[in-house]
C-alpha positions in Angstrom: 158.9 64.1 121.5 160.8 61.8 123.6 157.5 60.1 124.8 156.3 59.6 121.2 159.8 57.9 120.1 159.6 55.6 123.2 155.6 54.9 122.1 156.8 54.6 118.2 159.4 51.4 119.8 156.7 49.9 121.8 154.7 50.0 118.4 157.2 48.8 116.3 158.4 46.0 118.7 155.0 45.1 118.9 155.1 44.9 115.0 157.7 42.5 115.2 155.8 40.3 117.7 152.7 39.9 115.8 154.7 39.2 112.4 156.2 36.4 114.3 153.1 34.9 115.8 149.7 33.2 115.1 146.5 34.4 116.2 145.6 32.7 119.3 149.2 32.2 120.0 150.1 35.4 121.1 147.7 36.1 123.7 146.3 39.1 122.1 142.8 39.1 120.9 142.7 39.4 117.0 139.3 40.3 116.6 138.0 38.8 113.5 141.0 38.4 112.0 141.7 34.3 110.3 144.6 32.7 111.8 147.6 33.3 109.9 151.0 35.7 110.6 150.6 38.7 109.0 152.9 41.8 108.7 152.2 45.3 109.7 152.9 47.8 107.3 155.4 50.6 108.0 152.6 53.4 107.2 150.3 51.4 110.0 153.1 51.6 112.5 153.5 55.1 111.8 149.8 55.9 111.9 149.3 53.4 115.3 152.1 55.7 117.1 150.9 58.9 116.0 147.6 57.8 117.1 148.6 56.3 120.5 150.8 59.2 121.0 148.2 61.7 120.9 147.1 59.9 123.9 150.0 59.7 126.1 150.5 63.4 125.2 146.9 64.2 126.0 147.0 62.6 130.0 145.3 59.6 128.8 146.6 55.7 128.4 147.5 54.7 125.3 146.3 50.6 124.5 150.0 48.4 124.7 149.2 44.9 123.3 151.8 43.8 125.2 150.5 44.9 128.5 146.7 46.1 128.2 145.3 47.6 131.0 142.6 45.1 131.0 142.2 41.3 130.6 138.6 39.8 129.5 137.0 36.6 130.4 135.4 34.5 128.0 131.9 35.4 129.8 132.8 39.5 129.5 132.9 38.7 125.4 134.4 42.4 124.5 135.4 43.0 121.0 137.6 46.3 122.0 140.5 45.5 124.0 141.5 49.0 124.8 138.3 49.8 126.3 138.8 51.7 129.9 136.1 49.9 131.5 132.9 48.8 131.6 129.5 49.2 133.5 127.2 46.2 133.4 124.8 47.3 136.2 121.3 47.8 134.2 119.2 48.9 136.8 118.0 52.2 135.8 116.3 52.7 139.2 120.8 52.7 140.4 122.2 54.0 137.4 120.3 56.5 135.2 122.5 55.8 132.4 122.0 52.0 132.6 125.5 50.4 131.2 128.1 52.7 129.8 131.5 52.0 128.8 134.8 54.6 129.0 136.8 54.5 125.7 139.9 56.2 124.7 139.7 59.3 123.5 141.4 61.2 120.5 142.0 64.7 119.9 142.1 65.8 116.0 141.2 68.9 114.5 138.0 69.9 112.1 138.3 73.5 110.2 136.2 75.9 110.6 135.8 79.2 108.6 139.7 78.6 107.4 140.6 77.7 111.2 141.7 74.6 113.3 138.9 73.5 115.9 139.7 70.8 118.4 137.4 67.6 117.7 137.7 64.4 120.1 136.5 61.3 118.7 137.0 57.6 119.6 138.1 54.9 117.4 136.3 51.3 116.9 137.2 49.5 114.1 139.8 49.8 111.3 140.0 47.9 108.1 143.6 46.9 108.2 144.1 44.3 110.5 147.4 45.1 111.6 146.3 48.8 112.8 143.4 47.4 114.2 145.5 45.0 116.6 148.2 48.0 117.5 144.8 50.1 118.6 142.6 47.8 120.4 139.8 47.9 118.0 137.9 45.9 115.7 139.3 44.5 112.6 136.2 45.2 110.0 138.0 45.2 106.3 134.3 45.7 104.9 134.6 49.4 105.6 137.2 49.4 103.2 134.3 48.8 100.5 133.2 52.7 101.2 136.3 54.2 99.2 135.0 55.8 96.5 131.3 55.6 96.9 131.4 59.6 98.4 129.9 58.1 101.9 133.6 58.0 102.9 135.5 61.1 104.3 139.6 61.7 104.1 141.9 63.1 106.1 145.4 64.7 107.1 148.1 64.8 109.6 148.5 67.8 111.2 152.0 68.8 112.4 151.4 68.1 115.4 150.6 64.1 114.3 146.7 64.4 114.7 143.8 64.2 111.9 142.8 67.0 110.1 139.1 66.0 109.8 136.8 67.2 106.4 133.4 68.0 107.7 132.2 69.5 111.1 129.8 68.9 113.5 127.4 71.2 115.6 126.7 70.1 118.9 124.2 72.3 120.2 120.9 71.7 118.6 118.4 70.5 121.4 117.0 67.5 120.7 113.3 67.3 120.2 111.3 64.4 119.4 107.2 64.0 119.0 105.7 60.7 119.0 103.5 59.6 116.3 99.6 59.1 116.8 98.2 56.2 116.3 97.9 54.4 112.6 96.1 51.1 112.0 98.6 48.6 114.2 101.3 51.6 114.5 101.5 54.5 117.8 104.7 56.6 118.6 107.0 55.6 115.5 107.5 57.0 113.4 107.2 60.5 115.0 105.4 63.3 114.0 108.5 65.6 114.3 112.2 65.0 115.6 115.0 67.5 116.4 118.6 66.0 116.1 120.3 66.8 119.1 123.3 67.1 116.9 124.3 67.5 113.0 127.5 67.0 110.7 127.8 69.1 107.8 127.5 67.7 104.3 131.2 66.8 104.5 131.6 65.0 107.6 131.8 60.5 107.4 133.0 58.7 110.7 134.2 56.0 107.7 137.3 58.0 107.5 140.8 57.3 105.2 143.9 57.4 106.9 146.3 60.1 105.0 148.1 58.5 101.5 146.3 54.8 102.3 143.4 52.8 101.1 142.9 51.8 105.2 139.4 53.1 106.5 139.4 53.8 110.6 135.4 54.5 112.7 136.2 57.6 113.5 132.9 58.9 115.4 132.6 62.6 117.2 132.1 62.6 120.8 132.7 66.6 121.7 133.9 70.2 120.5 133.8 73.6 121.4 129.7 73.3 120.7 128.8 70.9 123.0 129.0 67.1 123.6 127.4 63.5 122.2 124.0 62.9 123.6 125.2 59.6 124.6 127.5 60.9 127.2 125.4 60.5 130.1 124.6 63.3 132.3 126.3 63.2 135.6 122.6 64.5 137.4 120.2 61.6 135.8 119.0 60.6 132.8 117.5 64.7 131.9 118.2 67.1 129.1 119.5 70.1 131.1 123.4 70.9 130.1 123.7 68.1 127.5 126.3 69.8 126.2 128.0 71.3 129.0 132.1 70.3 128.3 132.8 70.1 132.2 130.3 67.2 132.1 132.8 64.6 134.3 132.2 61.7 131.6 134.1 63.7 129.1 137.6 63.5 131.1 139.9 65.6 128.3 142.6 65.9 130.5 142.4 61.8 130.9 141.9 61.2 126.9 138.5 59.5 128.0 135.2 59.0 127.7 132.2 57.5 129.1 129.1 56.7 126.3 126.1 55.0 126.8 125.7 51.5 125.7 122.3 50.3 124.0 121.1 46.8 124.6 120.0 44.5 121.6 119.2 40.8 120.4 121.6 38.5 118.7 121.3 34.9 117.4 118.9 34.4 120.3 121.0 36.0 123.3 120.8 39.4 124.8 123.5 41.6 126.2 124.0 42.7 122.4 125.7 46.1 124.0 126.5 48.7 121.5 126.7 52.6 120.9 125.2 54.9 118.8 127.5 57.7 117.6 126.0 58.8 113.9 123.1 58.5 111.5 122.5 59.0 108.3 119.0 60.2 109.2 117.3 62.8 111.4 114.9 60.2 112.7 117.0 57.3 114.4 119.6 60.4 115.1 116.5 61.5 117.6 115.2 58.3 118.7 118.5 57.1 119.6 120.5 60.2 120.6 123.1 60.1 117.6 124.7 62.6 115.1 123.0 63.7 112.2 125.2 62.9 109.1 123.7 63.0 106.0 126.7 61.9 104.0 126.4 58.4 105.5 123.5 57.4 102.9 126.2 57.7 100.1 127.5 54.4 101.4 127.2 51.4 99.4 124.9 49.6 99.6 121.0 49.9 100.5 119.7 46.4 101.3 122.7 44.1 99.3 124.7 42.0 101.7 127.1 40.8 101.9 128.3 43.3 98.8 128.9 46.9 100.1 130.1 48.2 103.0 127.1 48.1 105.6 125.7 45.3 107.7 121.7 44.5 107.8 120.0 44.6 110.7 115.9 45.0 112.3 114.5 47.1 114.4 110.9 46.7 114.8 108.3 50.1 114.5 105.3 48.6 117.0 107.1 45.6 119.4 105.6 45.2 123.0 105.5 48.5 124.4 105.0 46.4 128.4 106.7 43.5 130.1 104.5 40.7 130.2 106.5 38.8 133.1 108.4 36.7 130.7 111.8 38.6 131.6 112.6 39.9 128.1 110.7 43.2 128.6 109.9 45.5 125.5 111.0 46.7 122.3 110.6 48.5 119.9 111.5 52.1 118.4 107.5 53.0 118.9 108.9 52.4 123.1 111.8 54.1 122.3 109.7 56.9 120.8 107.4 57.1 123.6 109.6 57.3 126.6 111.1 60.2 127.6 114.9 61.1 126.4 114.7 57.6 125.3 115.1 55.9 128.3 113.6 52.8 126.6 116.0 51.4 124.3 114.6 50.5 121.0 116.7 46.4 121.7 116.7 46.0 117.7 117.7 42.5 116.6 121.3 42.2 114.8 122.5 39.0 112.5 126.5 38.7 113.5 128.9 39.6 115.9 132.0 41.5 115.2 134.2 37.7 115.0 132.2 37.3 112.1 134.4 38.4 108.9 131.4 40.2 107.3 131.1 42.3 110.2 130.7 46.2 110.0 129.8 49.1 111.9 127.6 50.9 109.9 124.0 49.1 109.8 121.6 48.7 107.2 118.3 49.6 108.9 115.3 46.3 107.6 112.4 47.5 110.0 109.6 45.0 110.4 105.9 45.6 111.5 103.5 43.5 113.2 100.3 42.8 112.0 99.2 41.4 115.2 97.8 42.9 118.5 100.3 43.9 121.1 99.7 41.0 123.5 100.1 38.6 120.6 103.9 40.6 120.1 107.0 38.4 120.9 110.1 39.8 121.3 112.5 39.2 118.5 115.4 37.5 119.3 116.7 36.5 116.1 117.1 36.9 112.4 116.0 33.2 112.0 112.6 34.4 114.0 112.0 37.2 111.9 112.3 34.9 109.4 109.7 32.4 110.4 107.8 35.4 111.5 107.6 37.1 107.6 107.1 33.9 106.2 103.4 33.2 108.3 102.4 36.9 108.1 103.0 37.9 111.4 105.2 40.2 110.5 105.7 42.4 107.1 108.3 44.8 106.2 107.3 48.6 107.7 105.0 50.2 105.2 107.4 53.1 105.1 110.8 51.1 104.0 112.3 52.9 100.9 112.9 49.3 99.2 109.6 48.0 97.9 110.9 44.3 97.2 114.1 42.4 98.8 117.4 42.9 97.3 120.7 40.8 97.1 120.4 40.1 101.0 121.6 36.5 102.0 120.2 37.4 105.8 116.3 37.1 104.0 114.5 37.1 101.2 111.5 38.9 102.2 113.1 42.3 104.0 113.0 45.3 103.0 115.6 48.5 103.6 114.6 51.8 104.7 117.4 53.7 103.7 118.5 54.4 106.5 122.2 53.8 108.2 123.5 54.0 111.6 127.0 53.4 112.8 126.3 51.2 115.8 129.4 49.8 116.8 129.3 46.7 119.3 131.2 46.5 121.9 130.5 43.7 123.9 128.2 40.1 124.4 128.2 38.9 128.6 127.0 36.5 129.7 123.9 37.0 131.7 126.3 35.9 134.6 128.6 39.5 134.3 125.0 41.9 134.3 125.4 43.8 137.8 129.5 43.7 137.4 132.1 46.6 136.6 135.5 46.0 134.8 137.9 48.3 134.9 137.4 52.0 135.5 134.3 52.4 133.8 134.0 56.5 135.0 136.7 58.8 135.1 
């Protein structure tokens, strides 16, 4: 108790300091936030120190604005500032995993059969700005758009000061995953059969309501008593045997931390687009990309409208280049992703914003293109201005099996189409091609 006062002054202090202050005055990283001083509300200070309490109590380090553990440089470009540490190194042929990252870890609880059941989970974004900046995440008030659709969750305090989750998830389906034949310009996506390697009950949202507000946190499952995220890598290589074995050393619960997988993507034109994959709302990009499958996710407003809603756009592509033609940008593509084993291949989808950008969220809006064109002729796509120009001369048409037959309100394009399909991909961090090869931090435990 006496450690959770003394975190619940630090908090409140803290409170006081960014009242007082600008953004970009106070040497703390605002993420997405406008400049202005803003207030933090009593409830937010009560939630952060829960929160960060749970933390301390649990052997792990809680995130101090005041003091992070960690510093960034403008060429490391990360959008959580309580993140543990980061691998860059994206050799697979020296790290299996490729680059990871080791987050902060929370302990809640998720009932089963009438009974508590621990659940960890790790926190990415919040909608309030003022929680966001006491946690080290991203401030995304978009989310906040998902109260009341039914693609939202809610939740308690327990009294021991931890979330009481609705829903559960099951962490011990194998995953499984048979690539497609081929179809006209089409070969491995989509497949002819996937096998989430995990699944959320009708209940469970990672868009989850803090107790008595209107203030939505990311709140995505990483572990239970039934196994572990498919996205913690495996300690012995990049295989499937013991993927849910809770001793794995990247799930450190007596440190409150854990190590996950980042995915590599395209952004305005620049790699190094790292982000996770924690939940889908689908069992086909939950297989492809080793995430959660959560059906309750497609409640969430809105297919294909942006910037209305509460999910962000984005465009993978079903048949990119599948072999690297010497021009350094490699492959892509979820038909690569579907064809290499335990998706070592990332599928390197193309996004439209970072997280600075105030229209930013976590959950995306999947638009999947198709070329029309033979595979040598395939550039990689870099850009949502490309696709553009790309759609426009025929090269590219929205994938025959999108769920929207014609655009809606999308101010990204006129000419995509949405599958209906959303996955929480939070981002994490944008180096510079200058920091690939480095570590910050402690990125294992």
């Amino acid at each position: 108790m006496r450690k959770l006062n003394l975190l619940f002054m630090a908090v409140l202090s803290l409170t006081v300091f960014l009242t007082s202050c600008e953004d970009g005055e106070d040497g703390i990283d605002g993420i997405n936030g406008a400049d202005g001083a803003d207030g933090v509300s009593p409830m937010m200070v009560d939630a952060a120190a829960l929160l960060l309490g749970s933390i301390e109590t649990d052997g792990g380090i809680p995130y101090d604005a005041n003091n992070p553990v960690l510093t960034f440089t403008t060429e490391q470009n990360v959008f959580i500032p309580s993140v543990l540490g980061i691998d860059y190194r994206t050799d697979r042929s020296v790290v299996p995993a490729g680059p990871t990252a080791r987050f902060p870890m929370f302990q809640g609880w998720e009932i089963v059969n009438g009974a508590p059941r621990e659940l960890y989970y790790v926190i990415t974004e919040a909608s309030d700005r003022g929680l966001a900046r006491l946690l080290g995440v991203i401030y995304a008030p978009r989310m906040a758009d998902a109260i009341g659709s039914g693609g939202e969750s809610n939740s308690q305090w327990s009294d021991d000061g931890r979330l009481v989750f609705e829903g559960t998830i099951d962490f011990s389906p194998t995953r499984d995953l048979t690539a497609g034949g081929a179809d006209g310009q089409l070969l491995g996506f989509p497949p002819a059969a996937v096998t989430p390697g995990a699944k959320a009950d009708e209940n469970w949202s990672s868009y989850v309501v803090l107790p008595g507000t209107d203030v939505v946190i990311n709140a995505q499952p990483v572990a239970n008593s039934t196994g572990i995220h498919d996205r913690i890598p495996n300690p012995n290589g990049n295989t499937q045997a013991d993927e849910d074995d809770l001793n794995n050393p990247n799930l450190a619960i007596d440190q409150a931390s854990v190590v996950m997988q980042l995915l590599d993507g395209w952004q305005d034109g620049k790699p190094y687009y790292f982000h996770i994959v924690t939940d889908t709302s689908d069992p086909g990009p939950a297989t492809i990309e080793l995430g959660v499958y959560a059906p309750k996710l497609a409640k969430l407003p809105t297919f294909g409208l942006f910037p209305g809603g509460s999910m962000l756009p984005f465009s993978p592509t079903a048949n990119g280049r599948t072999f690297d033609n010497g021009d350094g940008f490699g492959v892509q593509g979820l038909n690569s992703a579907s064809l290499s084993e335990r998706q070592v291949q990332d599928p390197t989808n193309t996004f439209p914003i970072d997280p600075r950008d105030p229209d930013y969220a976590p959950m995306w809006d999947a638009h999947i293109t198709e070329f029309t064109v033979p595979e040598a002729d395939r550039p990689i796509l870099t850009s949502f201005d490309q696709i553009n120009e790309l759609l426009a001369d025929g090269t590219l048409i929205p994938f025959r099996g999108n769920a929207n037959t014609s655009p809606l309100a999308n101010s990204l394009s006129d000419l995509l189409t949405a599958t209906g399909a959303i996955i929480n991909c939070p981002v994490i961090t944008q180096p510079e091609a200058s920091v690939i090869g480095t570590q910050i931090g402690i990125p294992r435990n």
